[in-house]
N, C-alpha and C positions, 0 to 999 in steps of 0.2 A: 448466481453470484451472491456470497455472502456480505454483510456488513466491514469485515473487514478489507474483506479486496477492494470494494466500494472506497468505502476513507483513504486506502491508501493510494489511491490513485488521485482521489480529490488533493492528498497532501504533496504528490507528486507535482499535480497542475499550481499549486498556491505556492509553492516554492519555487517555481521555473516565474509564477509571475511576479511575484516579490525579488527573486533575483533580476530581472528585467528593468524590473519598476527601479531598485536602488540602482543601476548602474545610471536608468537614464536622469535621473537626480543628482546620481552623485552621492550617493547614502552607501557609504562601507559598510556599515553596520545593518542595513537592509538587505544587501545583497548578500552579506555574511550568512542572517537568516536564511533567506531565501537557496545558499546552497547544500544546507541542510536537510529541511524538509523533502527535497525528492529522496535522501535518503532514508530518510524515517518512512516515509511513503513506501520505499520496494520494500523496505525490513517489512511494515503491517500487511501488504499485497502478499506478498510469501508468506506469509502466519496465515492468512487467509486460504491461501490455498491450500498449506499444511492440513488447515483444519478440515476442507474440502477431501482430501485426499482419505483421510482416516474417516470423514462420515461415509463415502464411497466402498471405502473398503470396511466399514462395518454391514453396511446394507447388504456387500457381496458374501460375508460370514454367515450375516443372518437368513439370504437367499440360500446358500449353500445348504446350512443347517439339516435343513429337513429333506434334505434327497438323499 
């Protein structure tokens, strides 16, 4: 698992509890945050994996290579 899938899951869980946290307050503008961030969260998890995929698939280039 790379650093990005990491963060975006972290940004995932920090936005579901910041939206939590401002409704039980009563913070619009917390919760506003808070419905954000799990989106920012899958965007970086999916960049993560992107990158995941092309290192994969370079290793299998490189494997291939020489047979």
């Amino acid at each position: 698992m790379n650093k990005d899938r990491v963060k975006g899951r972290v940004k995932k869980v920090k936005g579901r509890i910041k939206e939590m946290a401002g409704k039980a307050v009563g913070s619009k503008q917390l919760q506003s945050r808070g419905k954000n961030e799990p989106a920012e969260g899958t965007t970086q998890t999916g960049y993560g994996n992107v990158k995941k995929d092309i290192g994969e698939l370079k290793e299998d280039i490189g494997n291939g290579a020489g047979s």
